[in-house]
DRENDO-1510 file (C-alpha; in Angstrom, 1 decimal, always signed):
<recs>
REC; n; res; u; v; w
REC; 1; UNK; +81.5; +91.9; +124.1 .
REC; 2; UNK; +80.2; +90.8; +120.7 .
REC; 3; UNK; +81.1; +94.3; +119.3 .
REC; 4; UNK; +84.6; +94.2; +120.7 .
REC; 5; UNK; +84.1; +90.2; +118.8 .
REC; 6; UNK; +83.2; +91.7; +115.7 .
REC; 7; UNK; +85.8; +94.5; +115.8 .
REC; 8; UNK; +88.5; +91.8; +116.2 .
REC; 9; UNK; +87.2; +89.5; +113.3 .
REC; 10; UNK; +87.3; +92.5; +111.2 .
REC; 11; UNK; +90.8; +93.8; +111.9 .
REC; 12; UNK; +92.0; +90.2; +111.0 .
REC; 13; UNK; +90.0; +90.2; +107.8 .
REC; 14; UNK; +91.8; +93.2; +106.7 .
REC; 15; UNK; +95.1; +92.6; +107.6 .
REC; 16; UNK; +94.9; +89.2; +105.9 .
REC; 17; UNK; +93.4; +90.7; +103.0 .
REC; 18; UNK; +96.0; +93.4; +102.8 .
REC; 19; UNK; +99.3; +90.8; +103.2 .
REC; 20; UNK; +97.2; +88.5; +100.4 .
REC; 21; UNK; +97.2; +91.3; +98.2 .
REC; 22; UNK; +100.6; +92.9; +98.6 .
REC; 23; UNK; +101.9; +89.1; +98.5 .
REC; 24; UNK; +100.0; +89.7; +94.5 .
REC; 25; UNK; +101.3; +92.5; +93.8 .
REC; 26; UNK; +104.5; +91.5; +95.0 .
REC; 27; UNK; +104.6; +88.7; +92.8 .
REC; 28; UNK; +103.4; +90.2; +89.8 .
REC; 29; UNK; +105.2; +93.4; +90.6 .
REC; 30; UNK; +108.0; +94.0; +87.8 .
REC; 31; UNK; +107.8; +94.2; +83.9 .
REC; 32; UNK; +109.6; +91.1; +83.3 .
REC; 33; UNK; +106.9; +88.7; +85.0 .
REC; 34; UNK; +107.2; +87.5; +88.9 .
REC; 35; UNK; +109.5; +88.7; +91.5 .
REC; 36; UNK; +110.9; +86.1; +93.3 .
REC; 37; UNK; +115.1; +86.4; +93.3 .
REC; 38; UNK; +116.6; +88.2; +96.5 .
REC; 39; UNK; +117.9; +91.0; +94.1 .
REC; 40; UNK; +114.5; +91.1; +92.4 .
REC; 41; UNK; +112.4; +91.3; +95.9 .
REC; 42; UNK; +115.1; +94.1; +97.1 .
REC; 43; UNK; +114.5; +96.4; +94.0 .
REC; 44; UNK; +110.5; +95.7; +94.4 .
REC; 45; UNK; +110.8; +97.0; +98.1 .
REC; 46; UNK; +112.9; +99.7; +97.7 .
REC; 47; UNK; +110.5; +100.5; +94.8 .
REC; 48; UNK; +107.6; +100.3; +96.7 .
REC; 49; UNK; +108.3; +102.9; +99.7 .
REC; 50; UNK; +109.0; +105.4; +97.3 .
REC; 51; UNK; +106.7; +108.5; +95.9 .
REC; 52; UNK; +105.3; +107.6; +92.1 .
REC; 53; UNK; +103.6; +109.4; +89.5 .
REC; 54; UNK; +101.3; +107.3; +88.8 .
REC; 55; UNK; +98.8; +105.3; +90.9 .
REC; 56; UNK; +99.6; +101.9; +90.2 .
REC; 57; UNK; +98.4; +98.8; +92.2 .
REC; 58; UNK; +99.4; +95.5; +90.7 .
REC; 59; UNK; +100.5; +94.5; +87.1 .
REC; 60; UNK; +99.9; +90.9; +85.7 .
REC; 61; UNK; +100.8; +88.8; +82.5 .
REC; 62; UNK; +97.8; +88.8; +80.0 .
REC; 63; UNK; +96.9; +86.0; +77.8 .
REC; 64; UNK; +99.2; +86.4; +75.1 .
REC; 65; UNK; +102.0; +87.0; +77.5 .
REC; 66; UNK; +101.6; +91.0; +77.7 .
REC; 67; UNK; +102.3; +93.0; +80.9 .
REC; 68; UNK; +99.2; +94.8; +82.2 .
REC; 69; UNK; +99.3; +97.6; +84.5 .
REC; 70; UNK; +95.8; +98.1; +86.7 .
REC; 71; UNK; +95.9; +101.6; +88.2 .
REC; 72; UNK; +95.4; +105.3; +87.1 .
REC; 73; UNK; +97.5; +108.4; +85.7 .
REC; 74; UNK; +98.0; +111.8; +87.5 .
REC; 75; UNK; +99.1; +115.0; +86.3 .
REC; 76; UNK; +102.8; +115.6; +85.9 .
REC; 77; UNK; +103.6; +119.3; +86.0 .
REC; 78; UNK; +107.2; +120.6; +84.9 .
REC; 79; UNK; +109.2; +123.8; +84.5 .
REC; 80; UNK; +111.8; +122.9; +81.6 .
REC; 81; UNK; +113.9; +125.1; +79.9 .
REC; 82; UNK; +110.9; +126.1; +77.8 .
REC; 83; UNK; +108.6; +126.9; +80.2 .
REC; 84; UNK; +105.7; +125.2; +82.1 .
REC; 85; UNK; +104.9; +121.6; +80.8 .
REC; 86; UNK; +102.0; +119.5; +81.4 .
REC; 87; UNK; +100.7; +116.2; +80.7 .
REC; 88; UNK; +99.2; +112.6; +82.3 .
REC; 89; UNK; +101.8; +110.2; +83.5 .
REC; 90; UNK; +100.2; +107.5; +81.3 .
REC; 91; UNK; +102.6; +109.3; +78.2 .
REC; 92; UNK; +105.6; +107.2; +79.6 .
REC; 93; UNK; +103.5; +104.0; +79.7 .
REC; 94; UNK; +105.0; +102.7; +83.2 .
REC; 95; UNK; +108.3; +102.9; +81.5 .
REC; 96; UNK; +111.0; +104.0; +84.4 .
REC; 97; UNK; +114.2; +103.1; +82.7 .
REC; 98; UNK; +114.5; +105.9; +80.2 .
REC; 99; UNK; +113.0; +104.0; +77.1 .
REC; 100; UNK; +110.0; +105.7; +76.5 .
REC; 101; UNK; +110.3; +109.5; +75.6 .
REC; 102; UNK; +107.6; +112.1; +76.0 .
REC; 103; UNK; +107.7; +114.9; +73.6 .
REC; 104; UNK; +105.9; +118.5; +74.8 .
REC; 105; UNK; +106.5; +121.7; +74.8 .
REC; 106; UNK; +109.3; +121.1; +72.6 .
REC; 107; UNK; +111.2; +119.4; +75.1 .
REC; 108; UNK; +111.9; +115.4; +75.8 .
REC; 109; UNK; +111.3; +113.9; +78.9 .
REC; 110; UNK; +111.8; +110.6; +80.0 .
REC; 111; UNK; +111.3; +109.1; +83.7 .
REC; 112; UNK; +114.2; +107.5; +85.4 .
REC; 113; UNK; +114.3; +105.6; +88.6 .
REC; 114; UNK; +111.2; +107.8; +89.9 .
REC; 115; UNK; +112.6; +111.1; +88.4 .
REC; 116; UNK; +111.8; +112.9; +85.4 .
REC; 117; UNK; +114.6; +114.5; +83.6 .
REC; 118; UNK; +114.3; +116.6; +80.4 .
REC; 119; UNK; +116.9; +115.5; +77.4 .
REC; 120; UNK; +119.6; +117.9; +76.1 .
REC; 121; UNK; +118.8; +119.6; +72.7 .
REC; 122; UNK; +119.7; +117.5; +69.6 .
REC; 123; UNK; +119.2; +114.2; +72.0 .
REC; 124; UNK; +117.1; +111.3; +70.7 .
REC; 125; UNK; +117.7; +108.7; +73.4 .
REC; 126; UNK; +119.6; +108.7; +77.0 .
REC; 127; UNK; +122.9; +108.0; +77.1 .
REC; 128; UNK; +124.3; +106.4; +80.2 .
REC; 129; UNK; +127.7; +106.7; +81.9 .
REC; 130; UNK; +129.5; +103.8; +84.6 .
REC; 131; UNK; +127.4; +104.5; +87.2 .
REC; 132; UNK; +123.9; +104.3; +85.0 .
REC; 133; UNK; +123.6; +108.5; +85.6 .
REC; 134; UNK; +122.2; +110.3; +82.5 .
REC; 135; UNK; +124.9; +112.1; +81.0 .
REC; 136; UNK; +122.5; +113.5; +78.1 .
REC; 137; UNK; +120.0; +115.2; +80.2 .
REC; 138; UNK; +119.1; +116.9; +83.4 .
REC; 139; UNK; +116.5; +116.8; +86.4 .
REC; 140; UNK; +113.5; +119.7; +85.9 .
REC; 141; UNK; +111.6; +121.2; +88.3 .
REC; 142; UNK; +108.5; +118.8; +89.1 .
REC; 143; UNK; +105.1; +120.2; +90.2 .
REC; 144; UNK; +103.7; +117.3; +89.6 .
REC; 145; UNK; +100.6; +115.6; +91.5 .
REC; 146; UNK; +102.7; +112.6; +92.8 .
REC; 147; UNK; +101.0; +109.7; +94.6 .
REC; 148; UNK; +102.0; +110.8; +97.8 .
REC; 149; UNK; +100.5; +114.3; +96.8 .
REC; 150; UNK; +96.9; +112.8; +96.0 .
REC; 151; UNK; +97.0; +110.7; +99.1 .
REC; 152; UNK; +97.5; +114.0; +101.0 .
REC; 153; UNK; +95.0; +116.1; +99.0 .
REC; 154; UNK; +92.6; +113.3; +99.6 .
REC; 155; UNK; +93.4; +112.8; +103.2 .
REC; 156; UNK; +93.2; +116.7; +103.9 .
REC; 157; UNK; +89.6; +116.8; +102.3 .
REC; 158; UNK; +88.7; +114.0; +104.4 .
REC; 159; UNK; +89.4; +115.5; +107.5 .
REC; 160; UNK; +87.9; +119.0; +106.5 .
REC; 161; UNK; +84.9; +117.0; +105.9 .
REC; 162; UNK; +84.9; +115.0; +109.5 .
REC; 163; UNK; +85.8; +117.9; +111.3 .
REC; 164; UNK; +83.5; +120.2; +109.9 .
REC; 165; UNK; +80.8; +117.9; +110.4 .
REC; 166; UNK; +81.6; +117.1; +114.1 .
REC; 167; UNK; +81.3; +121.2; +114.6 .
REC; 168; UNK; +78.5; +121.6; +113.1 .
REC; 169; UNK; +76.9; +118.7; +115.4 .
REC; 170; UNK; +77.8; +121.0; +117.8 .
REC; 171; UNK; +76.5; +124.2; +117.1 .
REC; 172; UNK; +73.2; +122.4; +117.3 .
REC; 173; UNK; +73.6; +119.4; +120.2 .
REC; 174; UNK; +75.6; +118.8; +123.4 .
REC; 175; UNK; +76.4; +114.9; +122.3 .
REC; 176; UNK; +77.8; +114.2; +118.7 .
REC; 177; UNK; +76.7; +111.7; +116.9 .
REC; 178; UNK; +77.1; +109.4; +114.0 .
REC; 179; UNK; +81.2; +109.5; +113.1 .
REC; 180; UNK; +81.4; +112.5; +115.7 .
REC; 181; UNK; +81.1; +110.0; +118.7 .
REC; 182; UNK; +84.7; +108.7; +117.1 .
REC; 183; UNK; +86.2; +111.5; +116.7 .
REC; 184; UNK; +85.0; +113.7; +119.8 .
REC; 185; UNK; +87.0; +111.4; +122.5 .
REC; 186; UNK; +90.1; +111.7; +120.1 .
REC; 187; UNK; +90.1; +115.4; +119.9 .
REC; 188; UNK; +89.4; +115.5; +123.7 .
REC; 189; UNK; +92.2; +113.2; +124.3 .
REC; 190; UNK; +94.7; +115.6; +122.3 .
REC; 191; UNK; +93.5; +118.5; +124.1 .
REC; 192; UNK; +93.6; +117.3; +127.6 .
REC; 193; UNK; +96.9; +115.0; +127.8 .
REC; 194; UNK; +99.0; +116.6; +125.1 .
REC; 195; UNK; +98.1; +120.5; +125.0 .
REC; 196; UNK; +97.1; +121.3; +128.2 .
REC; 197; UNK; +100.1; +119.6; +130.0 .
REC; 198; UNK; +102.7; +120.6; +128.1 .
REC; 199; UNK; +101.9; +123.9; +126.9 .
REC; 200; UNK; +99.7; +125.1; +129.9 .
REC; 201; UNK; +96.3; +125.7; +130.6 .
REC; 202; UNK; +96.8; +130.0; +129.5 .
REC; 203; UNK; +97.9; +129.7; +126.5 .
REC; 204; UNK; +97.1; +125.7; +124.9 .
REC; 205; UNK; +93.4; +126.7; +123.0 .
REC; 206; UNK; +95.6; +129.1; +120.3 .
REC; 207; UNK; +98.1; +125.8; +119.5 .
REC; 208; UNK; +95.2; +122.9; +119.8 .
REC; 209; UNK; +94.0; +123.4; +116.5 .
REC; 210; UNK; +97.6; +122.7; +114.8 .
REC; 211; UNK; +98.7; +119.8; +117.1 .
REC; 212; UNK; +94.9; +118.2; +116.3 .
REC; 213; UNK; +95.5; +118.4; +112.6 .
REC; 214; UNK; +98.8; +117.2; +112.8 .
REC; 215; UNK; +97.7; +114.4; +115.2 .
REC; 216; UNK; +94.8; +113.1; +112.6 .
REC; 217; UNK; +96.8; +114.1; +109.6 .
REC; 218; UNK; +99.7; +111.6; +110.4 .
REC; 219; UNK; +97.5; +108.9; +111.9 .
REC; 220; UNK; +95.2; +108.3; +109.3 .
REC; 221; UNK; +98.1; +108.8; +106.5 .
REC; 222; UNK; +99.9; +106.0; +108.6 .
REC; 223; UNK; +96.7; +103.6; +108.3 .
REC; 224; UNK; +96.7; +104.5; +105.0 .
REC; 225; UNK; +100.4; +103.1; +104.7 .
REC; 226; UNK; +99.0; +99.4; +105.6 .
REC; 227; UNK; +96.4; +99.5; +102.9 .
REC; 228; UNK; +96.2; +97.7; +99.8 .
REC; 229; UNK; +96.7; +101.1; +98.4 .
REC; 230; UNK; +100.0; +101.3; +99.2 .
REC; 231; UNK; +100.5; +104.9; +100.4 .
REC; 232; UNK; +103.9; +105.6; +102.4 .
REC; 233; UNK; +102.9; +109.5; +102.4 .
REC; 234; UNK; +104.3; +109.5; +106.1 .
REC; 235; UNK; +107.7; +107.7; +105.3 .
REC; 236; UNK; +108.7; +110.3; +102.3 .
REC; 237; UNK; +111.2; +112.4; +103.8 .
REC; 238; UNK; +109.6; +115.5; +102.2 .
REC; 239; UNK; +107.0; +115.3; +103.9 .
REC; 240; UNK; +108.3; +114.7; +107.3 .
REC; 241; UNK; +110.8; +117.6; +106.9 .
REC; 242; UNK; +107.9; +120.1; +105.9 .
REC; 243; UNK; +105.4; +118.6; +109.3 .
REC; 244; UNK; +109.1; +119.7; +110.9 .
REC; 245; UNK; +109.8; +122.6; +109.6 .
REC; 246; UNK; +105.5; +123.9; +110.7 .
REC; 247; UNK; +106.5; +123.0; +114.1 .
REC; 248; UNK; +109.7; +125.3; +113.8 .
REC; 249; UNK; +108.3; +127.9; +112.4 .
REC; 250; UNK; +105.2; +127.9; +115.4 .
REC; 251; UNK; +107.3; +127.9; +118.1 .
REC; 252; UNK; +110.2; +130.7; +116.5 .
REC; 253; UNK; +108.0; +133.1; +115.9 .
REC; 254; UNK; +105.7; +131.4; +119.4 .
REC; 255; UNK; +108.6; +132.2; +121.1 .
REC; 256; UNK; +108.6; +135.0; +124.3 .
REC; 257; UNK; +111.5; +137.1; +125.7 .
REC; 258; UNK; +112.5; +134.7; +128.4 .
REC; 259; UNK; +112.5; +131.5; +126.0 .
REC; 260; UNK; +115.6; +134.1; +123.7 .
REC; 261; UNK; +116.8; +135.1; +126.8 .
REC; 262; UNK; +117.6; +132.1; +127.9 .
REC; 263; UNK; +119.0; +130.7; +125.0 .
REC; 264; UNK; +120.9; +133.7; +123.2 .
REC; 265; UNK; +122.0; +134.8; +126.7 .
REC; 266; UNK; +121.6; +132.2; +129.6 .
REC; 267; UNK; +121.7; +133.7; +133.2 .
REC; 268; UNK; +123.3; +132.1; +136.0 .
REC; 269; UNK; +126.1; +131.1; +134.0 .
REC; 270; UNK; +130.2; +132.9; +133.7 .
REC; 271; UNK; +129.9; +135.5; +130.8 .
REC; 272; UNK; +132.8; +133.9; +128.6 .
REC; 273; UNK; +131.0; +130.2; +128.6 .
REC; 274; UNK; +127.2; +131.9; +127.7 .
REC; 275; UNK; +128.4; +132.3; +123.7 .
REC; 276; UNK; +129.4; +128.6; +123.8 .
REC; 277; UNK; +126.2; +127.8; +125.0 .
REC; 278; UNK; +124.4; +130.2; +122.7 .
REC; 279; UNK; +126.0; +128.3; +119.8 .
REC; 280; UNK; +124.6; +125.1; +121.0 .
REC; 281; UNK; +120.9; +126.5; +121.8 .
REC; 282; UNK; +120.7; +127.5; +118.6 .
REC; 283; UNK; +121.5; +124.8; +116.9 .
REC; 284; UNK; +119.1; +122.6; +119.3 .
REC; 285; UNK; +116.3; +125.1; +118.2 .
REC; 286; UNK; +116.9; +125.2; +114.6 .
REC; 287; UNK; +118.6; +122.1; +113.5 .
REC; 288; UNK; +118.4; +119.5; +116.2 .
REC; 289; UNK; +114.8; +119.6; +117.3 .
REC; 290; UNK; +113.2; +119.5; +113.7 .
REC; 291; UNK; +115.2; +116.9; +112.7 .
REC; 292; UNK; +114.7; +114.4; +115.5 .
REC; 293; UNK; +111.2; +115.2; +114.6 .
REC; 294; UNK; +111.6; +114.5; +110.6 .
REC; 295; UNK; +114.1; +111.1; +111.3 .
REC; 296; UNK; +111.9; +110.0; +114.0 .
REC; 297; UNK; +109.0; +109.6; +111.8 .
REC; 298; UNK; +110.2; +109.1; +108.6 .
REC; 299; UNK; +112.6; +106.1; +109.9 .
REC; 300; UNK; +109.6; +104.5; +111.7 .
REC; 301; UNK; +107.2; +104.4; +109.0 .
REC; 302; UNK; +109.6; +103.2; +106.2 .
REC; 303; UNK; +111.3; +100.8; +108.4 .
REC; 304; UNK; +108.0; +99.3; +109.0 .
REC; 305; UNK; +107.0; +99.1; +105.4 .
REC; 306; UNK; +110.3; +97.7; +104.2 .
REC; 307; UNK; +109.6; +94.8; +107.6 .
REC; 308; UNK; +106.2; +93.9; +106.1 .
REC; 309; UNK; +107.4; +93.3; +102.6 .
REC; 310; UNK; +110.5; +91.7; +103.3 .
REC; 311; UNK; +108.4; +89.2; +105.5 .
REC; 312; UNK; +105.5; +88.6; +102.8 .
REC; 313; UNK; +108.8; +88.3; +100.4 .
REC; 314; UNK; +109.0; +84.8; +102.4 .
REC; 315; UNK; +106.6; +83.0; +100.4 .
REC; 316; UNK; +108.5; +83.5; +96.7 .
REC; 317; UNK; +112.6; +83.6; +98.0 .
REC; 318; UNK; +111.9; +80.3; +101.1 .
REC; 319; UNK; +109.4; +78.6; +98.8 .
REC; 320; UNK; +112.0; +76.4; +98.0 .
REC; 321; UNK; +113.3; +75.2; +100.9 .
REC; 322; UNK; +109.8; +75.6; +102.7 .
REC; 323; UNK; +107.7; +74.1; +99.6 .
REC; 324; UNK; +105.1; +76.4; +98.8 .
REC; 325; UNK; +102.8; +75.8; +101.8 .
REC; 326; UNK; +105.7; +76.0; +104.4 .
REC; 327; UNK; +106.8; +79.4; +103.0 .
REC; 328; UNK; +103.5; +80.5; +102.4 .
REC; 329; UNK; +101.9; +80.0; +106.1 .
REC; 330; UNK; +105.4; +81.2; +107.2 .
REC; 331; UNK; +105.3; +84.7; +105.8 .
REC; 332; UNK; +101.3; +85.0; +106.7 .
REC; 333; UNK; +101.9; +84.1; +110.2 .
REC; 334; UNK; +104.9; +86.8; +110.9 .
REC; 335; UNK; +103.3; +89.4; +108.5 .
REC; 336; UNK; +100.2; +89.0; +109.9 .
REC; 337; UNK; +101.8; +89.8; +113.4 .
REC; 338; UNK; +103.5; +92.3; +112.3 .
REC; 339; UNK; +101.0; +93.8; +110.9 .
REC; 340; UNK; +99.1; +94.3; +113.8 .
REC; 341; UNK; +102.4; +95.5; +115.3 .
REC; 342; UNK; +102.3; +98.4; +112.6 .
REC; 343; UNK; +99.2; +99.6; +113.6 .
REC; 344; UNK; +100.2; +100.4; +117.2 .
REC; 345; UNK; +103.0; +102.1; +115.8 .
REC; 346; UNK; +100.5; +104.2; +113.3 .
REC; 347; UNK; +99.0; +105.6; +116.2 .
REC; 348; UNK; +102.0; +106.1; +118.5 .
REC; 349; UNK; +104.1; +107.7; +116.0 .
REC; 350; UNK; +101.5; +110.4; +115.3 .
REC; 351; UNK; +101.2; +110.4; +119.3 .
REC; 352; UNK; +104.9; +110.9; +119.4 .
REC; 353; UNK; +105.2; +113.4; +116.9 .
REC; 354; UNK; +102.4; +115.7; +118.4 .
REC; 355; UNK; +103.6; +115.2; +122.0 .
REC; 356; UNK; +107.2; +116.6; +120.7 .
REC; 357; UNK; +105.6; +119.5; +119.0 .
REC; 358; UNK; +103.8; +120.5; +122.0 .
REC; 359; UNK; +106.8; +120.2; +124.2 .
REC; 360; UNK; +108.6; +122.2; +122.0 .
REC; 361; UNK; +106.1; +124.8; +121.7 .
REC; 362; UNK; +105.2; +125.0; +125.8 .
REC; 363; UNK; +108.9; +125.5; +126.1 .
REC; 364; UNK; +108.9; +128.6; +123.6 .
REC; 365; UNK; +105.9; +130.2; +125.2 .
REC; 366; UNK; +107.0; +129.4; +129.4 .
REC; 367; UNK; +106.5; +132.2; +131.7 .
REC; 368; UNK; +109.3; +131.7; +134.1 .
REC; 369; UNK; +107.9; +135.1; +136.4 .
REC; 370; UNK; +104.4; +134.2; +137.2 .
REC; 371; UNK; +102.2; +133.9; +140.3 .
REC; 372; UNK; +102.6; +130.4; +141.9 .
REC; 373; UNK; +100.1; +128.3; +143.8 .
REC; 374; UNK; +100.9; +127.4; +147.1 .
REC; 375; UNK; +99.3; +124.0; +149.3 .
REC; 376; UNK; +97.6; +123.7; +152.8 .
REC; 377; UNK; +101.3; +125.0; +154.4 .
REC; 378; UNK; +102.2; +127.8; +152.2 .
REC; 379; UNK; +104.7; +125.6; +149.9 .
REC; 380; UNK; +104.8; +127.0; +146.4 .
REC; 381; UNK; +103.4; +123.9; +143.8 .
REC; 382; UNK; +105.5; +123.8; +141.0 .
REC; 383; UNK; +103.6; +124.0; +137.6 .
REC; 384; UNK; +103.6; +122.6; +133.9 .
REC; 385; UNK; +105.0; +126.1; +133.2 .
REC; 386; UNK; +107.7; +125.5; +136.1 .
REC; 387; UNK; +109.0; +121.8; +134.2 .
REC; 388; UNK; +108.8; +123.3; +131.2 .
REC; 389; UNK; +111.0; +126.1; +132.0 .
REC; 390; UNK; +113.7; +123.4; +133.6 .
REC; 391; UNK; +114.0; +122.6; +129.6 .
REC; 392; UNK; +115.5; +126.2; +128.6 .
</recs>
């Protein structure tokens, strides 16, 4: 009981600390001084979800008025027109409106609302048309180790680390210990209610290692998301699409006779209405599944983001007709909340998205002609194979 006590008191500690400090950085957020107009908190929000390249936490206004940034560079990698470019993002000085030009390589760059474009030769400065595009220069090809990309480099190392720990623990001892005891009931959990049952108990062991690392790798990158940090790794639609496109590739190529059979050339239906259905299988496999995958996630996790800042937005865009303490306790109260909310939703959307995968994957690799078991009067019992195969 005074564990359970002490886990609680901690969970509220952190997601107080994390609304106080995104309620900061919110505030000090632009280069102009405080966000606190509906159009200002909008752009901060929209700014915030997406991918940066740089690592930047909170700015503030120094003492003789200056903007400071507190953070650190990463490496921006391009292919321009004269080959492979590289250099730290701190060249561009937090600069995303196309001011600040970075000369290498004998190119110009200069980042634009996220995006790095490279001028046109004889350029000195972008030139804008109605719609504020660049008319003077064009997007390059970035390599570049984005913030989204470190929090997945760093993630991935953490969970080589955990997991290859907890095996070693067992190579020597029945009962893990330490941070194995965590993660051992976790793994467990995957294999027995997610693997096993939807993918069947011949073939689940050769899958169980990508639906684990897909299980942990979208968990913790979710937590991650409700940080101080601010990571939204899982609500970049880049990143969804290419956790998708794994899961289609595994269960294409995963796939047995009777799973194409039954979807290039369904039996049991008239001959002129199987093409028709062919069409639509096919587009299920390739286009429909992944995507309800990719949209599923990606909508979850950004949705939630852009919740939790618009609610700790409260305290600067009420605090006028709240006063400060009314809009203040306001925004706590319902962040806080949701919050907690948010991690439920951490873990169920990794749930979700592993459960789908499985599905997917037990579907591609059901034996529909298979030896049966039968009860105490000789009725055959239908197996996770035999749902499954209802699916195709």
């Amino acid at each position: 009981m005074k564990e359970v006590s002490k886990m609680i008191r901690t969970l509220v500690l952190l997601c107080t600390f994390c609304i106080s400090f995104q309620g900061f950085s919110l505030s000090e957020g632009s280069d102009e001084g405080a966000v606190d107009t509906k159009e200002e908190v909008d752009a901060y929000i929209l700014h915030h979800i997406k991918d940066a390249h740089d690592f930047h936490l909170f700015s503030y206004t120094g003492d003789h008025g200056e903007r400071k940034h507190v953070g650190f560079p990463l490496p921006v990698i391009l292919w321009s027109s004269n080959g492979l470019v590289t250099f730290m993002s701190s060249e561009f000085h937090h600069d995303d409106a196309g001011k600040v030009i970075v000369e290498k390589g004998g190119s110009k760059f200069v980042k634009l609302h996220g995006k790095i474009y490279e001028l046109n030769e004889g350029a000195s400065e972008v030139q804008f048309d109605d719609h504020h595009h660049a008319e003077n220069a064009a997007k390059v090809l970035d390599f570049s180790i984005t913030k989204s990309v470190f929090g997945i480099l760093m993630i991935g190392l953490f969970m080589l680390w955990a997991f290859s720990s907890l095996a070693k623990q067992y190579a020597k001892k029945k009962v893990p210990t330490g941070f194995g005891r965590v993660l051992e009931p976790l793994v467990i959990y995957v294999r027995d209610e997610i693997a096993k049952p939807n993918i069947g108990e011949k073939k689940y062991r050769q899958f169980t290692g990508y639906l684990l690392t897909v299980f942990f790798f979208i968990w913790i990158l979710n937590l991650l998301g409700l940080t101080p940090l601010g990571f939204n790794v899982t609500g970049q639609l880049a990143v969804t699409a290419a956790l998708a496109i794994f899961t289609l590739i595994i269960y294409t190529f995963s796939g047995n006779k009777d799973y194409w059979m039954h979807m290039l050339w369904m039996p049991g239906v008239p001959v002129l209405i199987r093409p028709v259905l062919a069409i639509i299988e096919l587009a299920g496999a390739f286009v429909i599944k992944p995507f309800s995958l990719l949209v599923r996630l990606f909508a979850n996790i950004s949705a939630g983001h852009i919740v939790v800042m618009s609610l700790i937005a409260i305290m600067f865009t009420l605090k006028e007709s709240l006063g400060v303490v009314g809009a203040t306790g306001l925004s706590l109260v319902l962040s806080f909340f949701i919050t907690l909310i948010e991690v439920l939703v951490a873990f169920l959307q990794a749930y979700i998205f592993t459960m789908l995968s499985a599905l997917f994957i037990g579907m591609a690799v059901a034996e529909h002609d298979h030896d049966h078991e039968h009860d105490a009067k000789g009725h055959e019992v239908p197996d996770a194979e035999d749902v499954r195969g209802d699916f195709i």
